[in-house]
C-alpha positions in Angstrom: -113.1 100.3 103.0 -112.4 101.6 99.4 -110.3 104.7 100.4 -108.2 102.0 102.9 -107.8 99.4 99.9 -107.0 102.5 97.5 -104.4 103.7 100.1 -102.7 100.4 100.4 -102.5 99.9 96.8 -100.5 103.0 96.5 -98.4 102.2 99.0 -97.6 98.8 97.7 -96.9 100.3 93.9 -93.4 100.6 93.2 -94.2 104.0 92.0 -94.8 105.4 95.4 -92.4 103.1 97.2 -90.0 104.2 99.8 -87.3 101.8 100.3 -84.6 104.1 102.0 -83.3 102.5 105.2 -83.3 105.9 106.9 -85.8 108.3 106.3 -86.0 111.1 108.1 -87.9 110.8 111.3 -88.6 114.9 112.2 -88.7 117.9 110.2 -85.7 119.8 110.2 -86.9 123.8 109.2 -83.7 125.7 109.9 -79.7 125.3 109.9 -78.0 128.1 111.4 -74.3 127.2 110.5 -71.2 128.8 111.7 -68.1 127.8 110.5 -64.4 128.8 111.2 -62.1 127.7 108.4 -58.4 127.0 109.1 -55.1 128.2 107.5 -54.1 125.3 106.7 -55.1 121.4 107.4 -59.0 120.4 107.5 -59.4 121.0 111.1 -62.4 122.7 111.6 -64.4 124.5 114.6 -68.4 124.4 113.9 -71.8 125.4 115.9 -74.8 124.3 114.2 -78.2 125.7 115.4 -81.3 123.8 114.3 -84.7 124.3 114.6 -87.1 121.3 114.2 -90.6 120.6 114.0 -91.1 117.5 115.6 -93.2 114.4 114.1 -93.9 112.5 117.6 -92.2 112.7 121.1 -89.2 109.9 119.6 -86.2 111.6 120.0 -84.1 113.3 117.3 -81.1 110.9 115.8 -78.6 112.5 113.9 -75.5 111.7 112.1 -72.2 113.1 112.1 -68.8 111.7 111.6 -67.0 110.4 114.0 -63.5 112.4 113.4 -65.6 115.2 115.0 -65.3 115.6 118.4 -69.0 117.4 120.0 -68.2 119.5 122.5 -71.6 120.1 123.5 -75.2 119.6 122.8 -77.8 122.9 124.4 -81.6 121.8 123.6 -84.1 123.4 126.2 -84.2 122.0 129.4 -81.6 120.0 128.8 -79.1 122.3 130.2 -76.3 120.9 127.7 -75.3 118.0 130.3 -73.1 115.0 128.9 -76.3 112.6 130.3 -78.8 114.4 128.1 -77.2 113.4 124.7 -75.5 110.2 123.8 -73.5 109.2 120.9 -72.4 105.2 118.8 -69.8 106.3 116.1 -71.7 108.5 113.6 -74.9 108.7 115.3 -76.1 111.2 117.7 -79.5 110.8 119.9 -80.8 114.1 121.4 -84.0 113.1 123.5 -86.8 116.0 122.7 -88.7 116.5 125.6 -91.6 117.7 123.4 -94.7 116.1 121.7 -95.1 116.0 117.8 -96.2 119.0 116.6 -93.6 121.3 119.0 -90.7 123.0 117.7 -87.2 122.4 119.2 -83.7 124.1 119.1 -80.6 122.2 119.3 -77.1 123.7 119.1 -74.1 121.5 118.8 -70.6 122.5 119.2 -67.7 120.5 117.5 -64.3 120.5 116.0 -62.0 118.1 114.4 -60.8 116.9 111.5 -63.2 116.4 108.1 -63.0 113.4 106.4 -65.6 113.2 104.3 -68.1 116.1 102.5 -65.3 118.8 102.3 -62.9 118.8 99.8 -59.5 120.5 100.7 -57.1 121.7 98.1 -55.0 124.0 96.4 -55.7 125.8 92.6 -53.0 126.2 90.1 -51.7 129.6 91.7 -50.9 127.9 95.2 -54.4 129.4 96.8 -56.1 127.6 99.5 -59.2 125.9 98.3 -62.4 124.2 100.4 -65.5 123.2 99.0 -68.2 121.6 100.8 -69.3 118.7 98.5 -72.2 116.8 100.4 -73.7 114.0 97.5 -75.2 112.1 98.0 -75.3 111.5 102.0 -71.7 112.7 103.1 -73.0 116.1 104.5 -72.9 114.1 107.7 -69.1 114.0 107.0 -69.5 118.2 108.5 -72.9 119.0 109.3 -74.9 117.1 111.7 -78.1 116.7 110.4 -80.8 114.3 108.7 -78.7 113.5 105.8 -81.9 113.1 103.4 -83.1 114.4 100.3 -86.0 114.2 102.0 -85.5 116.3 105.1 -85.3 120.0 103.3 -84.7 123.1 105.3 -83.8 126.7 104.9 -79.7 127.6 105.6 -77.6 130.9 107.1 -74.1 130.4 106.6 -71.7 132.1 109.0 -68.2 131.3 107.4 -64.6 132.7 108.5 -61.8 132.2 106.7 -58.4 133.7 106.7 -56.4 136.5 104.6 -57.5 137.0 100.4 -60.1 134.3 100.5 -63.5 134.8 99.1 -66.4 132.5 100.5 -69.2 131.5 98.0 -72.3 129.7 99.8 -76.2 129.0 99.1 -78.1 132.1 98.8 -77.8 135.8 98.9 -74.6 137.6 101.1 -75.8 139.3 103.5 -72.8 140.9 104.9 -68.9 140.1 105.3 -66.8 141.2 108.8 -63.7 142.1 108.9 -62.0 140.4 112.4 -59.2 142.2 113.8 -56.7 139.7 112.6 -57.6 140.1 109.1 -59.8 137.3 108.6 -63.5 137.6 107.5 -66.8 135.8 108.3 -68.6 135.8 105.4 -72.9 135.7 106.3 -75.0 133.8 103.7 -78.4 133.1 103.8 -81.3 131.4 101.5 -84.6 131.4 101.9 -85.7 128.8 100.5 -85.9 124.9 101.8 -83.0 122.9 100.4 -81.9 119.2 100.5 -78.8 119.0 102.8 -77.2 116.9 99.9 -77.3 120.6 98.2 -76.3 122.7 101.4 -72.6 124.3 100.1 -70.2 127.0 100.6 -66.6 127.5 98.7 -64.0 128.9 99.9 -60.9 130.1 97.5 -59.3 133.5 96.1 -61.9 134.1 93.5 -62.3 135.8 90.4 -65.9 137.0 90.6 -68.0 138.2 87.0 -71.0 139.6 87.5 -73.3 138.5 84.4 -76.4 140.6 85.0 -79.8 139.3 85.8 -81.7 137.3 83.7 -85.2 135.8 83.0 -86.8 139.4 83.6 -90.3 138.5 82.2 -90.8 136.3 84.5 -89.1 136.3 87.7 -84.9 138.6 87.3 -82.6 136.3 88.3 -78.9 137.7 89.3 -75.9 135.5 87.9 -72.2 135.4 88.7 -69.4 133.0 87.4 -66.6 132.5 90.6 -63.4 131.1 88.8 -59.7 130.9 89.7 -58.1 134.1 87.7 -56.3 132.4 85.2 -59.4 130.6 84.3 -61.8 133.7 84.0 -61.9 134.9 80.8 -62.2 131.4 79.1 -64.8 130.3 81.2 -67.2 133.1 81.1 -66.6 133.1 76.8 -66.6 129.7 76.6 -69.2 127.3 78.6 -71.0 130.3 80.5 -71.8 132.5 77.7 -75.1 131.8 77.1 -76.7 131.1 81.3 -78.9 134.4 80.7 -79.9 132.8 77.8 -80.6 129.4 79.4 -82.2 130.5 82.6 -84.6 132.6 80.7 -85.6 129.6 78.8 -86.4 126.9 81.4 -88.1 130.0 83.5 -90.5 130.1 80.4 -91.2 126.2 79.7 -91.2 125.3 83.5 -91.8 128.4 85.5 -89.8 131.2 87.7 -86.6 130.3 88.6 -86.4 129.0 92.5 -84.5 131.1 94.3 -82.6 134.3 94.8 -80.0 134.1 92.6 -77.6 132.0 91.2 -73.7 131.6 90.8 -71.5 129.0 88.8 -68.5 128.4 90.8 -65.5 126.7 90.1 -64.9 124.1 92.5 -62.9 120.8 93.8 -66.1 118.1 93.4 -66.3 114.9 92.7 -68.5 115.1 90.4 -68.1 116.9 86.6 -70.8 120.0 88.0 -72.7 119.4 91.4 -76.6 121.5 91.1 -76.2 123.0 94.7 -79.3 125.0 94.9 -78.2 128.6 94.0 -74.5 128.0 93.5 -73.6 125.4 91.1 -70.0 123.6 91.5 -68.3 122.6 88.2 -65.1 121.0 88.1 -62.2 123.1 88.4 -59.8 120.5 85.8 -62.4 120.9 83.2 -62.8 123.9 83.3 -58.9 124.6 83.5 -58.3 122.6 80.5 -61.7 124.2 78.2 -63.6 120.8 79.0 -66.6 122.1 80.2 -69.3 121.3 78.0 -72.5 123.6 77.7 -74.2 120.5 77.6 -72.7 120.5 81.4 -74.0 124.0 82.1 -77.5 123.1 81.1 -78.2 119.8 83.3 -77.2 121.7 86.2 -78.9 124.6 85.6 -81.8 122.6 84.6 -81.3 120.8 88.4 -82.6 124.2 90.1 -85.8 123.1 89.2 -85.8 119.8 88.9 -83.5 117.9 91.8 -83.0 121.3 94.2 -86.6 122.8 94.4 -88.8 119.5 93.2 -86.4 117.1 95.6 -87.2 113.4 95.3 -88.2 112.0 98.6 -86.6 109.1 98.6 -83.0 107.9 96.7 -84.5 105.0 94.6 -86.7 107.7 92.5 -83.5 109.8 91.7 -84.6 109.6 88.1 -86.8 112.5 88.9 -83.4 114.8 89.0 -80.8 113.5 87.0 -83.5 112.3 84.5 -85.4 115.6 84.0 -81.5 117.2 84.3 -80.3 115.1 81.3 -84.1 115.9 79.3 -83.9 119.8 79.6 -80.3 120.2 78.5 -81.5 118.3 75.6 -84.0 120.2 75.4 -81.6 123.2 75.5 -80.0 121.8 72.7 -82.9 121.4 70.9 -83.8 125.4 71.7 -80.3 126.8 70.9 -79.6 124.5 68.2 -83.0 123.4 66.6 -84.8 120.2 66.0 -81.8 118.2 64.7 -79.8 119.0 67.9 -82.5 117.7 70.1 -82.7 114.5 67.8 -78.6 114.5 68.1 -78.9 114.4 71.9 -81.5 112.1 72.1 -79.8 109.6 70.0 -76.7 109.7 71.8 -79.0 108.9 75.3 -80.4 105.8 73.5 -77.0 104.5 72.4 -75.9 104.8 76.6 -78.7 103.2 77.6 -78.3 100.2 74.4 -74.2 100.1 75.4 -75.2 99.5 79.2 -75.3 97.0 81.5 -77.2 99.1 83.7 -80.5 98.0 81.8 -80.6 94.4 83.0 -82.3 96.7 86.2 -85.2 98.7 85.8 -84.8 102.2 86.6 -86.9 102.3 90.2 -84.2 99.6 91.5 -85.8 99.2 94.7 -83.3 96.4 95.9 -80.5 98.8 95.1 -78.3 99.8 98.4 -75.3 101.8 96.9 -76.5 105.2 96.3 -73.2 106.0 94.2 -74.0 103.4 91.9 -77.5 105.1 91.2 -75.4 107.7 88.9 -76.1 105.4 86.0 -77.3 105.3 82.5 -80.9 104.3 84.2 -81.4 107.3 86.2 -79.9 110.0 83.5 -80.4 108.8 79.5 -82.7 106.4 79.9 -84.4 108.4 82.5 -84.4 111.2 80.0 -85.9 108.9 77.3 -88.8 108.4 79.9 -89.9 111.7 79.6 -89.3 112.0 75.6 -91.3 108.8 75.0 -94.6 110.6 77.5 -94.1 113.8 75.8 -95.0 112.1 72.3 -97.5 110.0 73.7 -99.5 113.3 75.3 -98.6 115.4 73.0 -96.5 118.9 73.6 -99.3 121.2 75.4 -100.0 118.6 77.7 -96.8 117.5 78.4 -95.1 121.2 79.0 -98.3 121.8 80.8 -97.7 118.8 82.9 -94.1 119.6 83.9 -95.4 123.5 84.3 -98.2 121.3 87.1 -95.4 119.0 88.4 -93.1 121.7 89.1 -95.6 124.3 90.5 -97.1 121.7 92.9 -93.8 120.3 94.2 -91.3 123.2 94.7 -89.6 123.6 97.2 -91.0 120.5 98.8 -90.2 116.7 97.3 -92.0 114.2 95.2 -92.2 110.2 94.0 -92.7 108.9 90.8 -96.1 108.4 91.7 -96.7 111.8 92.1 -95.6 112.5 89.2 -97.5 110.4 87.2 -101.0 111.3 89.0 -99.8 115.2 88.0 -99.3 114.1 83.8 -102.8 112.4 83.9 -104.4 115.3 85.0 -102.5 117.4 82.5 -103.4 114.7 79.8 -106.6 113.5 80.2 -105.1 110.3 80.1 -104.3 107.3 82.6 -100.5 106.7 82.2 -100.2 103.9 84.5 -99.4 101.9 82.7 -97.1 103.7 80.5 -94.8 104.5 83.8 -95.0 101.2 85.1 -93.6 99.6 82.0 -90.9 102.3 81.7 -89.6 102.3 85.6 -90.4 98.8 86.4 -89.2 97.1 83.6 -85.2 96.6 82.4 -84.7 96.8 79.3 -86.3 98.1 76.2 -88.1 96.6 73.2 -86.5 95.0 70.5 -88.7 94.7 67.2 -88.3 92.1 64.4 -90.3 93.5 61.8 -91.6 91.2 58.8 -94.2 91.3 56.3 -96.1 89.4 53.2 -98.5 89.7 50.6 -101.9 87.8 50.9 -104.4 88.0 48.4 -103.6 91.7 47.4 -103.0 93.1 50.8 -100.6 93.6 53.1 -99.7 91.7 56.5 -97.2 93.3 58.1 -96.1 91.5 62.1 -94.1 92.7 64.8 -92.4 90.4 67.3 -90.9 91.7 70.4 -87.7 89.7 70.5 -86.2 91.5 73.7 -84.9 89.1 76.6 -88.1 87.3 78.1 -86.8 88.9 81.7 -87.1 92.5 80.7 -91.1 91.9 79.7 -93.1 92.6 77.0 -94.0 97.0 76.1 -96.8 98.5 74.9 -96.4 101.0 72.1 -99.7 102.8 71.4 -99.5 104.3 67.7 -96.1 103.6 66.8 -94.9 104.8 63.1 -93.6 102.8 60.6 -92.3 104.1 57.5 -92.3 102.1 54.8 -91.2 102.8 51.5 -92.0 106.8 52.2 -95.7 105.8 53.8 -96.1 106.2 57.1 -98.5 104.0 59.3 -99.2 103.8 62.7 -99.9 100.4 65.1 -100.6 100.0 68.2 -98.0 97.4 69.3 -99.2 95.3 71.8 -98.0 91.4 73.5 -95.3 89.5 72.2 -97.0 89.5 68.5 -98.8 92.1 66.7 -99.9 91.4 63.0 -102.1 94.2 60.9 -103.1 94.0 57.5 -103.0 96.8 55.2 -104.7 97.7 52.1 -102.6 100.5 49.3 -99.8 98.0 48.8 -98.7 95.7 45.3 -95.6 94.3 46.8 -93.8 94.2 49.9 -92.0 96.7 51.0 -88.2 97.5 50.1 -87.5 99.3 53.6 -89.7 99.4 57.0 -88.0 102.1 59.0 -89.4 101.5 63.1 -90.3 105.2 64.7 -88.5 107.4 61.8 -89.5 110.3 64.0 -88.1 108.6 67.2 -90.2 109.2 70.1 -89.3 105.4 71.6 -86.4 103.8 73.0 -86.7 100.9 70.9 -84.4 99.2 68.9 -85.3 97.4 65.3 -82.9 94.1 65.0 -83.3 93.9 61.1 
């Protein structure tokens, strides 16, 4: 009875919530993916071998856009036959056959034109360009799959493209054929599961730089920066000049680097950089114009480990990538450029999160449907300041020795907030609870009116929480106050907390709230 109640409490906490619409039904282990790449237009020819593990006898539903035409669905037994398969717009039902437990093939042939997860283009010198750019569910736009973060799998890529084109994908290149009409297939493979949201190849003429392997000590990690030519030199002087650097110092706070190697690739995205595990995109503008920030380079390096090999398991928790992203580039900062430049970044997360509108929602937004609008200031400064605030609660051997935990347990797997919690308390000693369930379930932050008064020779110093009654009331175990060069701590605690201090003949001239700021907390006089 205690284990059931204990059970249903966790699956009622908002910390271990799932509130996707779609979570993925079976286990998807493999994606054989073959490819051929056209001339011209985004008409494309694709067979995609999976191999499942199935969860029950329910059969598979996949999704894949409806510009593609399937030619054909093979599973065994099923012979392939039109009746065997059936298809409503995007989604695809393949009956299984099997019982849970059994593993299943399925090949699927289709062609037709992409709409949606490729990106087809042109760079400045006229060359064809295509880059596979799946966040954070349009890898159905190509690749018919489970499109989940939670459904990871291991990839071979089987690519061809036509004349002076280079093919960049997940993974280590195996080999590249030469057809007889001059085009190549270019054979990728990683070994490692993945998140289809991360699953990539780029195609383009490309200006490779090998930049040597890094991180030796702990695990060698090969790097390579793919540009456009004219964009070569700049970029591997200007924003990449430090990756060795940077890899070896996340493999040391957090632990080896995931996988076999890793390439930063110019690339038409969306986004500013996309972390595809094992070949990062960055945006071919900024870099073109010197935009490119290091800052940049870091979050999506940082991403390998935290977003690519610990994946969240379900969208609403996506503070447990772009978060822990945003944290470690400041805390690249902080490496490269000392305390001040951690203090610099950190500061400049607070003043997103203070400037937002996002705050009126906490940051596990279970009611939130549009997974676009999750790329907000919730999920990456505030979701940073998360982390900041535990790591100066616990202290920094517990808190590095959490994340070293978090990471260890969770690669190449996926995680909730929950989990991640239960991993710190270990590390800490300490039951964080409620610590986590203030900071993701709360909006907001606090606001503190600090007053004080003499009273028969002693201080009495009171802090009101004057935040918006809907965003709650925080708890603030030993915060500092400096005051007039002294520094005190409190445990702040409900709407009003009053303390009375002895060492003081008059009031105070200044009362400076967490001078050493460890909390997202704003003083309003």
């Amino acid at each position: 009875m205690i284990a059931a109640l204990l059970l249903l409490q966790a699956v009622q906490s908002p910390l271990a919530a799932r509130a996707d619409t779609a979570p993925p039904v079976h286990d998807a282990l493999h994606y054989d993916i073959t490819l051929v790449i056209p001339d011209t237009g985004n008409h494309v020819v694709g067979q995609i071998e999976t191999t499942w593990r199935l969860a029950s006898d329910a059969g598979l539903q996949l999704t894949l856009d409806s510009s593609l035409f399937v030619v054909r669905i093979i599973t065994p037994g099923a012979g392939g036959r039109r009746g065997d398969w059936a298809r409503k717009n995007d989604l695809i039902h393949v009956p299984s056959h099997r019982k849970a437990g059994d593993t299943l093939l399925t090949r699927i042939r289709y062609h037709g034109p992409v709409r949606k997860g490729m990106v087809f283009g042109r760079n400045p010198a006229g060359g064809r360009t295509v880059f596979a750019d799946n966040w954070p569910d349009r890898a159905r736009g190509w690749l018919p799959s489970q499109d989940h973060p939670a459904d990871k799998a291991t990839a071979a890529f089987h690519i061809e493209v036509g004349p002076g084109l280079e093919v960049i994908a997940n993974g280590v290149l195996e080999k590249v054929d030469t057809l007889v009409n001059r085009r190549t297939v270019w054979h990728y493979r990683i070994r490692q599961p993945i998140p289809t949201y991360t699953m990539v190849f780029g195609v383009a003429p490309f200006a490779v730089t090998e930049a040597g392997k890094s991180a030796c000590a702990v695990r060698c990690v090969p790097q390579s920066v793919w540009t456009y030519a004219a964009d070569s030199a700049a970029a591997v002087n200007g924003p990449f000049r430090r990756i060795g650097e940077m890899v070896e110092f996340f493999s040391r706070t957090f632990g080896e680097f995931p996988y076999d190697q890793l390439a930063h690739v110019q690339a038409a995205t969306l986004f500013g950089g996309m972390e595809n595990a094992g070949a990062i995109w960055y945006d071919e503008r900024a870099i073109a114009a010197g935009r490119l920030s290091e800052g940049t380079v870091a979050h999506e390096i940082g991403h390998q480990w935290f977003g690519d090999a610990v994946t969240e398991g379900d969208w609403h928790h996506l503070w447990l990538s772009e978060g822990f992203a945003t944290y470690l580039a400041a805390l690249w900062a902080g490496h490269a450029g000392g305390d001040s430049a951690l203090v610099a970044e950190m500061r400049g997360a607070a003043r997103s999160v203070f400037g937002s509108k996002d705050t009126e929602r906490p940051i596990l937004d279970l009611q939130a449907t549009d997974l676009m609008g999750l790329l907000n200031t919730n999920n990456y400064p505030k979701g940073a300041w998360v982390l900041h605030s535990l790591r100066g609660i616990v202290g920094d051997s517990a808190f590095f020795r959490g994340m070293r935990d978090y990471y260890a347990t969770y690669r190449n797997g996926n995680a909730l907030s929950d989990d991640f919690v239960r991993v710190m308390g270990k590390a800490s000693g300490q039951d964080l609870g409620w610590y986590f369930t203030q900071a993701l379930t709360q909006p907001g932050y606090p606001v503190l009116e600090v007053s004080s008064r003499m009273s028969a020779g002693r201080l009495i110093l009171t802090l009101r929480q004057a935040q918006k009654a809907e965003w709650g009331l925080y708890r603030m175990p030993g915060l500092e106050l400096l005051m007039d060069g002294q520094l005190i701590r409190v445990d702040v605690e409900g709407r009003e907390t009053s303390v009375t201090l002895d060492g003081f003949k008059a009031k105070p001239k200044r009362i400076e709230v967490d001078p050493e700021e460890w909390w997202l907390v704003r003083q309003s006089n």
